[in-house]
C-alpha positions as CSV (number, residue, x, y, z in Angstrom):
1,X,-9.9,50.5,-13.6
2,X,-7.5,52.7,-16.0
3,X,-6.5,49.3,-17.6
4,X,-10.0,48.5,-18.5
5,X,-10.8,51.4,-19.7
6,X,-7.7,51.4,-22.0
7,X,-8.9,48.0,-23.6
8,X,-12.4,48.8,-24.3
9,X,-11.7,51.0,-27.4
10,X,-9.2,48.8,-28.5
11,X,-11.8,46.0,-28.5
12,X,-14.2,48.1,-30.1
13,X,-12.0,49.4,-33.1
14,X,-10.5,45.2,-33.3
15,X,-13.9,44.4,-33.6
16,X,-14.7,47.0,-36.2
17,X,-11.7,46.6,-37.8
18,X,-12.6,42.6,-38.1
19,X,-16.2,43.2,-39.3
20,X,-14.9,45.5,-42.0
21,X,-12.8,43.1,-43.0
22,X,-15.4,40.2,-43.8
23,X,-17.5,42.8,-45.6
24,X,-14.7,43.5,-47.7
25,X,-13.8,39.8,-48.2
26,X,-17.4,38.9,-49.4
27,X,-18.2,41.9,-51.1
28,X,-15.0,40.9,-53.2
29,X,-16.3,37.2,-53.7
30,X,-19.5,38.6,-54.2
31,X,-18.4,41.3,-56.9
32,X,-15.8,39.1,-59.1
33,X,-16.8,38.9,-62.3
34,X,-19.4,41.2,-62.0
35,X,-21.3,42.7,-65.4
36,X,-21.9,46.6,-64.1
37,X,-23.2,47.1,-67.4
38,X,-26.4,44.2,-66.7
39,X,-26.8,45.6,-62.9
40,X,-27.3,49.5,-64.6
41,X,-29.5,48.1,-67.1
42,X,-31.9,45.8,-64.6
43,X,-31.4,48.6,-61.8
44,X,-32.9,51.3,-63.9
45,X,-36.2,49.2,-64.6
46,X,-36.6,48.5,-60.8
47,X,-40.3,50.0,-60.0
48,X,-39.7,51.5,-56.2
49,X,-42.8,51.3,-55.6
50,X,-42.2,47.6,-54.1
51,X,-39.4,48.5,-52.1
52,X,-41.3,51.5,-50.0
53,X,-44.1,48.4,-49.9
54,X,-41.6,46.2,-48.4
55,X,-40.0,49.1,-46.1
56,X,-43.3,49.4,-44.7
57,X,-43.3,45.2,-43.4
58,X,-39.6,45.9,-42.6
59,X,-40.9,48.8,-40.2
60,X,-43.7,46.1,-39.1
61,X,-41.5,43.5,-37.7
62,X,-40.0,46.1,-35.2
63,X,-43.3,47.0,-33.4
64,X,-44.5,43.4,-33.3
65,X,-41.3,42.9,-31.8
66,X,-41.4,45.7,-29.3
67,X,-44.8,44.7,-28.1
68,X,-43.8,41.1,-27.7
69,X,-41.0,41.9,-25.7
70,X,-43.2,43.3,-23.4
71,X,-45.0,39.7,-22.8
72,X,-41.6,38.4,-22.2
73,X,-40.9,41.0,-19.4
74,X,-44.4,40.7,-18.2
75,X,-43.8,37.5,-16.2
76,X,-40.8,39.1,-14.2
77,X,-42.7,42.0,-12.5
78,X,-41.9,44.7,-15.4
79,X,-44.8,46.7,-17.5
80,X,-42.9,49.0,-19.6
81,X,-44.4,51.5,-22.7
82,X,-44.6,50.0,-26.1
83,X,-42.6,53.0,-27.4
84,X,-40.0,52.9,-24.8
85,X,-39.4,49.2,-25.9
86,X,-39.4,50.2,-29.9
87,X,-36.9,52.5,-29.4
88,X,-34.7,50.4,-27.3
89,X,-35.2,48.2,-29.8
90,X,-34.6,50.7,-32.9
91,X,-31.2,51.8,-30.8
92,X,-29.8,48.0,-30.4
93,X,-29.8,47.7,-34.0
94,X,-28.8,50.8,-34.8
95,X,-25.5,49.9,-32.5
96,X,-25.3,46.6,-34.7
97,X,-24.3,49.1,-37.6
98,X,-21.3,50.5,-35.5
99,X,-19.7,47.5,-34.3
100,X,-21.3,44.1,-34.6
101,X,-22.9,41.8,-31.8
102,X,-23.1,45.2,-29.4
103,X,-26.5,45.6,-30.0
104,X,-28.2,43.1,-27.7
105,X,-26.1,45.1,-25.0
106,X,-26.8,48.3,-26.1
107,X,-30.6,47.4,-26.2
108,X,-30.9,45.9,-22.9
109,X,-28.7,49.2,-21.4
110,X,-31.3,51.5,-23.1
111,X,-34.3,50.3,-21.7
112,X,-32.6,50.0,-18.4
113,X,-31.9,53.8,-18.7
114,X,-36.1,54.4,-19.5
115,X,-37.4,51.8,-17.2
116,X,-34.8,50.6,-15.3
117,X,-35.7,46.9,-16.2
118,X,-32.4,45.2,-14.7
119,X,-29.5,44.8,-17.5
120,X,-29.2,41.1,-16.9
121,X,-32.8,40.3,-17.2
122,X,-33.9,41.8,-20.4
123,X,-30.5,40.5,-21.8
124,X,-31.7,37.1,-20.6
125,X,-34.9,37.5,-22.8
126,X,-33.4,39.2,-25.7
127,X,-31.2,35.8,-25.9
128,X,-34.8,34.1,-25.6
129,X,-35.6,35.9,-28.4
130,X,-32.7,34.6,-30.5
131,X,-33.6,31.3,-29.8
132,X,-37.4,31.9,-31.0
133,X,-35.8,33.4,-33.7
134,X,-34.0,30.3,-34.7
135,X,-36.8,28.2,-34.2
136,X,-38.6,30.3,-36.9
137,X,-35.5,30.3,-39.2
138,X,-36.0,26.3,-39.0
139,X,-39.8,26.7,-39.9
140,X,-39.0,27.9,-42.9
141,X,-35.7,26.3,-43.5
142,X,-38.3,23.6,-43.4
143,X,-40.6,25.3,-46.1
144,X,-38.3,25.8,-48.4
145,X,-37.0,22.1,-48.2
146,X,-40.3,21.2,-48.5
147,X,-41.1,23.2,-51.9
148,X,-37.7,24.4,-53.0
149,X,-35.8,21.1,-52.2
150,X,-33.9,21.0,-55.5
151,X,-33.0,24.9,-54.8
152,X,-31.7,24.6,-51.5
153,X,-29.5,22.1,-52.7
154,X,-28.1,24.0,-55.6
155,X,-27.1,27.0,-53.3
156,X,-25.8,24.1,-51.4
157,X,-23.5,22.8,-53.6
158,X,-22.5,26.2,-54.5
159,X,-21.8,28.1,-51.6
160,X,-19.5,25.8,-50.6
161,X,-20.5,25.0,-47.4
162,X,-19.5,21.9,-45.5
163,X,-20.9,20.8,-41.8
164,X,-19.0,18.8,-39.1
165,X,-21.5,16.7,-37.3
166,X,-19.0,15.7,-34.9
167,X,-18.1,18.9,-34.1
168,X,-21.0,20.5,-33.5
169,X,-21.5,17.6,-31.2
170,X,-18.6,18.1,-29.8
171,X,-19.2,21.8,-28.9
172,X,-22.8,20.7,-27.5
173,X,-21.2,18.2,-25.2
174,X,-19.3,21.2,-23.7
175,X,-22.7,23.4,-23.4
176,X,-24.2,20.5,-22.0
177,X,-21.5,19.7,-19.2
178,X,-20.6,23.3,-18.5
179,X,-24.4,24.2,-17.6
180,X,-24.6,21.4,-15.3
181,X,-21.4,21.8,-13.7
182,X,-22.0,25.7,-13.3
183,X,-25.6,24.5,-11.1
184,X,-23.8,21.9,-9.5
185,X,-21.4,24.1,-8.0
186,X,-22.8,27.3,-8.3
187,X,-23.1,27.9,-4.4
188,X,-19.5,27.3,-3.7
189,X,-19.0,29.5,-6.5
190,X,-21.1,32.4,-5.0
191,X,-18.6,32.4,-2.2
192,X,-15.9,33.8,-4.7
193,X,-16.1,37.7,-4.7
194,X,-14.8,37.8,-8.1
195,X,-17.6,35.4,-9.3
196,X,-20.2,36.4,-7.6
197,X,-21.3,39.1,-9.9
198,X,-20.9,37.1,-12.8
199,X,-23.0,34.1,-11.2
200,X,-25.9,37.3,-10.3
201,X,-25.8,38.1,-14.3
202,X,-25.9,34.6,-15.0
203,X,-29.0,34.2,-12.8
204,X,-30.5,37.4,-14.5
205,X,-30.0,35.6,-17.9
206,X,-31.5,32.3,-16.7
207,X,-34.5,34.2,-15.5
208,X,-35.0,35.8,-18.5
209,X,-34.5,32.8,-20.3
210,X,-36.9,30.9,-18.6
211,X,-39.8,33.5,-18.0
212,X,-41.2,32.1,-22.0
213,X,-42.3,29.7,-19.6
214,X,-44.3,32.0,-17.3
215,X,-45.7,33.8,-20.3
216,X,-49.6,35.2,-18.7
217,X,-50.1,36.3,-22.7
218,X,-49.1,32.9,-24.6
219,X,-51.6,33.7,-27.2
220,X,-50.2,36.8,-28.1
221,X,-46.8,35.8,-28.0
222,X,-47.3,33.2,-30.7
223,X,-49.3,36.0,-32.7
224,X,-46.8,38.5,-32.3
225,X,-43.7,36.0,-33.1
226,X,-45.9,35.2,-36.3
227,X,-46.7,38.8,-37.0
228,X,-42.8,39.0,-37.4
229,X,-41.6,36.8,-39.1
230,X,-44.2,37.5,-41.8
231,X,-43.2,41.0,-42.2
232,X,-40.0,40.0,-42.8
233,X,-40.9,37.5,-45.1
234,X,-43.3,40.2,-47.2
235,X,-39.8,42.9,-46.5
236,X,-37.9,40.6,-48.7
237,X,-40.5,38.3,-51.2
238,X,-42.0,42.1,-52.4
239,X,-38.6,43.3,-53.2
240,X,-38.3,40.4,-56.1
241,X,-41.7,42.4,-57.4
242,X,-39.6,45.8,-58.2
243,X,-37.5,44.0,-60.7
244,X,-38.4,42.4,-64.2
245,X,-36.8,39.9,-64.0
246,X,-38.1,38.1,-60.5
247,X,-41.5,39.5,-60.7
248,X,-43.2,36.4,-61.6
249,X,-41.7,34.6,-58.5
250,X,-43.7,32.6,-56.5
251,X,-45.1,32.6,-53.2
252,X,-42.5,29.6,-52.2
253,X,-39.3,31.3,-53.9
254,X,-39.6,33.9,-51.1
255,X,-38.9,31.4,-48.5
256,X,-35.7,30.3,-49.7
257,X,-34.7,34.0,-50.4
258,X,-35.7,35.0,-46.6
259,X,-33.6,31.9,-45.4
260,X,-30.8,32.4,-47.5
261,X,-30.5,36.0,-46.6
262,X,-31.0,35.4,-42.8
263,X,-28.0,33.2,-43.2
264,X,-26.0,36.2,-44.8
265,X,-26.9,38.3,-42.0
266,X,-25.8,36.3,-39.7
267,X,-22.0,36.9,-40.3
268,X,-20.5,39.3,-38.6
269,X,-19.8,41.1,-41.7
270,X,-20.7,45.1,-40.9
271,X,-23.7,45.7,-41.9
272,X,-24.4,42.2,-43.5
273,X,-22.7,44.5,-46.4
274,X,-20.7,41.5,-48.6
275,X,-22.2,38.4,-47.1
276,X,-25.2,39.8,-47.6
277,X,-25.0,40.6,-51.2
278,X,-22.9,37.2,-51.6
279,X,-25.6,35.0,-50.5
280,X,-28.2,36.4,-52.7
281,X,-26.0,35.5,-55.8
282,X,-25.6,31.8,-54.4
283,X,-29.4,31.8,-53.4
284,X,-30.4,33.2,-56.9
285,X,-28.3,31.4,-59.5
286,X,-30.0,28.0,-57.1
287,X,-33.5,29.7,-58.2
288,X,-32.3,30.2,-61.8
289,X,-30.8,26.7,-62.1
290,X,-34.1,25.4,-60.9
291,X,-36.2,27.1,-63.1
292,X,-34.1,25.9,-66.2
293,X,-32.4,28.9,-66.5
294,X,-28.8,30.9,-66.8
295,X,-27.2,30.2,-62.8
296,X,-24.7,33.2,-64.2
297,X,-28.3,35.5,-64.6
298,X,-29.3,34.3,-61.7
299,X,-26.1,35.3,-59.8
300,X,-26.4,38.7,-61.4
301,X,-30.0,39.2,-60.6
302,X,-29.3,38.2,-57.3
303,X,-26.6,40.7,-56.7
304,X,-29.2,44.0,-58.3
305,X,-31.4,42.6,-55.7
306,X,-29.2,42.7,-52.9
307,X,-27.8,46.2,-53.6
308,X,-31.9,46.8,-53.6
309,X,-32.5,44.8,-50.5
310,X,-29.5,45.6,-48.4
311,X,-29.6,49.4,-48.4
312,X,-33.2,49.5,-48.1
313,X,-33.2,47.3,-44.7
314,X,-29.7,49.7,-43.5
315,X,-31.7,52.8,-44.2
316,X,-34.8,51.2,-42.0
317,X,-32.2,50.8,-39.4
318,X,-30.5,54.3,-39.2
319,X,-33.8,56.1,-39.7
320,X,-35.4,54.1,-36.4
321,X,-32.2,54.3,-34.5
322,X,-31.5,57.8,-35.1
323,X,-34.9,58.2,-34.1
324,X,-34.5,56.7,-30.6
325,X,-31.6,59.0,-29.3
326,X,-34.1,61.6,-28.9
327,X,-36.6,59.7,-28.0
328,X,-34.7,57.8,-25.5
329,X,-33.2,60.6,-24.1
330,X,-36.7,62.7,-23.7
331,X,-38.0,59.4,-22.0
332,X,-35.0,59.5,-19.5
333,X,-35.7,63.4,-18.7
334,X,-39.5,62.3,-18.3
335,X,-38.7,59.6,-15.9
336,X,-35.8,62.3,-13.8
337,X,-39.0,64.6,-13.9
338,X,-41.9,62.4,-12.6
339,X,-39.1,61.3,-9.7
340,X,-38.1,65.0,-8.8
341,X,-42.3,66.0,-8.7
342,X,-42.8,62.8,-6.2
């Protein structure tokens, strides 16, 4: 038990330690060569305005998402508040900021703590989640192909990027195999004291997993998972309003900026600090180029916008997850309360 404990931190602080590392590696990508002198000049005329606009959709997206993930508990016997699931919620993310990846854990353990909503079941639906989240990625992956073909494939060619079909369908194949294997032989398995906890949390995932298919509320769901993704569409298209420069965007530049800055999160960089801020230079200097314009501009522009963009959505997420300690910890002493009463 001593032994465990032991490796914990050190996992925590490698992990930390590894996230602050790709910050700092595409911060400095992002960052060479930059003109301070154009960022004071373009931040100065930014009209803030936009950006408390835009914080407001940012703050959006996390109730439609707490309320959603009530439907996708719903089928598994659990009604919990709406607030209690925001501030799980508001807490996960706020972990996210600490060390990368811990949030889904830490948001699942939270609500577990309010509602006691078993650990491996909400986990099971907060990976549900990802996977509608992807979905909608491709959507308007999709969109911006469809009206920003010629920019997609600038920041194409230069971010650099280069995909391995046979890889990918290599590392399928595994998936693929590994799943059915694991059914296959999952009642031998169970015998195994060791693994049969990990097959339980398995089972806990798969039931969240599958309980999109049990969904009582599928109306809703779609409306909420809509209501989403369109706040954070709005969160970052309004931010392009706040500067000179990208005010006269249009409607369809927005998608390729929300799917070009999804993929920057996406790295485990800490705080999508770097990556972040690296991917809107790529993603504007393919908008610039496509207008007929400067790609170094665009780069630049892109970069005042990140350091716009990228604050503004950190600052949502330390404001709600500060937040939800207290109101996390009020909802535990209310639940200890009603228990002691009955």
């Amino acid at each position: 038990m001593m032994e465990k404990n032991t490796k914990s931190p050190l996992k925590s602080i490698l992990t930390i330690v590894i996230s602050l590392a790709f910050a700092g590696f595409f911060l400095w990508l992002a960052l060479k060569d930059f003109d301070y002198e154009s960022f004071r000049k373009s931040i100065s005329k930014a009209n803030y305005w936009w950006v408390l606009l835009a914080a407001c959709f940012g703050i959006a997206a996390y109730w439609f998402r707490a309320i959603r993930w009530n439907l996708m508990l719903e089928p598994m016997g659990h009604t919990i508040s709406n607030s209690n699931s925001l501030w799980s919620i508001s807490f996960g993310y706020l972990m996210n900021l600490t060390i990368p990846r811990s949030g889904e854990v830490a948001r699942a353990t939270a609500l577990y703590g309010v509602e006691k909503v078993p650990v491996d079941q909400s986990f099971g639906t907060i990976i549900l989640e990802r996977v509608v989240d992807l979905v909608c990625m491709v959507a308007f992956l999709g969109l911006t192909l469809l009206f920003k073909g010629e920019a997609i494939y600038s920041f194409y060619k230069n971010s650099g990027i280069q995909f391995n079909p046979n890889k990918i369908l290599i590392i399928l194949g595994i998936l693929i195999v590994g799943t059915v294997l694991f059914f296959v032989f999952k009642k031998r398995l169970a015998n195994i004291p060791v693994l049969d906890k990990i097959i339980r949390f398995i089972d806990g995932v798969f039931e969240g997993l599958t309980s999109i298919f049990k969904l009582k509320q599928k109306g809703k769901f779609i409306i909420y998972t809509i209501g989403i993704w369109i706040s954070y569409y709005f969160a970052a298209y309004l931010v392009c309003f706040a500067l000179p420069e990208t005010s006269n965007f249009t409607f369809d530049d927005g998608f390729l900026i929300l799917v070009v800055g999804t993929l920057g999160m996406i790295i485990p960089a800490s705080g999508g600090i770097g990556a972040f801020n690296l991917a809107m230079k790529y993603g504007f200097m393919a908008l610039f180029i496509s207008m007929g314009k400067s790609g170094a501009l665009g780069g630049e522009i892109g970069l005042t916008y990140s350091f716009i963009s990228l604050p503004l959505q950190i600052i949502i997420m330390l404001t709600m997850g500060l937040i939800s300690i207290p109101m996390l910890a009020r909802a535990r002493n209310s639940m200890f309360s009603e228990k002691e009463i009955t």
